[in-house]
C-alpha positions as CSV (number, residue, x, y, z in Angstrom):
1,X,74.0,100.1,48.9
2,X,75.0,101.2,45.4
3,X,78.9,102.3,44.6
4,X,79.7,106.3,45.1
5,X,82.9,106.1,43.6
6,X,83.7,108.3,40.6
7,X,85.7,106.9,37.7
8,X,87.4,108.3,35.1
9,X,88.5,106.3,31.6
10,X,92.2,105.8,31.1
11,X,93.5,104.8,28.3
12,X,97.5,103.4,27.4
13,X,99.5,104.0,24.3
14,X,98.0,100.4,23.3
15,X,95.0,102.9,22.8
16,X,93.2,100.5,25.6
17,X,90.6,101.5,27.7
18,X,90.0,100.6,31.4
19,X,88.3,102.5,34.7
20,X,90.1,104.3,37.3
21,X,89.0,105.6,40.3
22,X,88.8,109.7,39.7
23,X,90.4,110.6,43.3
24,X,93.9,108.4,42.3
25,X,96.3,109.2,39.2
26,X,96.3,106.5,36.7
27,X,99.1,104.0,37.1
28,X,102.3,104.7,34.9
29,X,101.7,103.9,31.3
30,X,98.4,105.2,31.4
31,X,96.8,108.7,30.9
32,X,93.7,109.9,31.8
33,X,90.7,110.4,28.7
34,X,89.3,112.8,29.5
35,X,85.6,110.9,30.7
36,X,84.1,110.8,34.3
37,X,80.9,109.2,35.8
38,X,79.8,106.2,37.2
39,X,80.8,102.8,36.0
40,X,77.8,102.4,34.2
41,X,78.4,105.6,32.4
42,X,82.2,105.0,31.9
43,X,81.7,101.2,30.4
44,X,79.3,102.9,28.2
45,X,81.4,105.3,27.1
46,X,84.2,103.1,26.6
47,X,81.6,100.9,24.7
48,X,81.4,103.7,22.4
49,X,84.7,105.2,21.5
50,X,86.5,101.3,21.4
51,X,84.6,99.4,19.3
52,X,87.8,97.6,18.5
53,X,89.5,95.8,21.6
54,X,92.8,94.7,19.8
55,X,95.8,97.0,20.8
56,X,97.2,99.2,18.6
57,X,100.6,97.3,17.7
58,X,98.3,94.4,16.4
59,X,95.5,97.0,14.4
60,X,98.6,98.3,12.7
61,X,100.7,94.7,11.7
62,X,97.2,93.6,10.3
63,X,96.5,96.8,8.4
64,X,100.1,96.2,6.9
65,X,99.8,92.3,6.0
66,X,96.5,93.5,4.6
67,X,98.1,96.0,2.5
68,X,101.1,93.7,1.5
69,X,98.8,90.8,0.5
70,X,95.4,92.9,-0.7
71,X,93.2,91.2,1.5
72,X,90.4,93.7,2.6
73,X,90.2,92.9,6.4
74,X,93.5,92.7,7.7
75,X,92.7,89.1,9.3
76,X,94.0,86.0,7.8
77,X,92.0,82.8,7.0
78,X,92.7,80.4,9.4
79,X,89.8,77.8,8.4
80,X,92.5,75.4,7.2
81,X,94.2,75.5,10.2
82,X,91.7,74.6,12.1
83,X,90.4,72.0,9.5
84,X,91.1,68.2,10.5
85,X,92.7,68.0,7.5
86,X,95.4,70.5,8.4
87,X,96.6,67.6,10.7
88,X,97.2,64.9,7.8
């Protein structure tokens, strides 16, 4: 039996994406995208206009450390701290 339910994409001020069922307003804190279908055609839209998953808070305190340290991509290097030697 395949699913007739129609979703919509909602998205927060996190700019975070999730499905909704079309025939219920989104919960509070959430606002409605503007994109309909089936699930498979909502996760591949979502797919497509959220390439990055990380809220919005986080994209912008990397993009600032980025900017106050020069490094390119925002993210630091943790290699050391995950190095044994970062236990000694």
């Amino acid at each position: 039996m395949s699913d007739a339910t129609v979703y919509q994409v909602v998205v927060n001020d996190e700019e975070q994406h999730a499905l909704w069922p079309a025939r219920t307003a989104p919960p509070a804190g959430w606002r409605v995208e503007g994109f309909q279908g089936t699930e498979e055609a909502c996760m591949a839209h979502v797919d497509r206009v959220w390439p990055d998953i990380r809220p919005l808070s986080l994209r912008r305190r990397l993009a600032e450390s980025a900017a106050g340290t020069g490094q390119a991509s925002g993210l630091a290097d943790d290699s050391a701290a995950s190095s044994p030697e970062a236990d000694r």
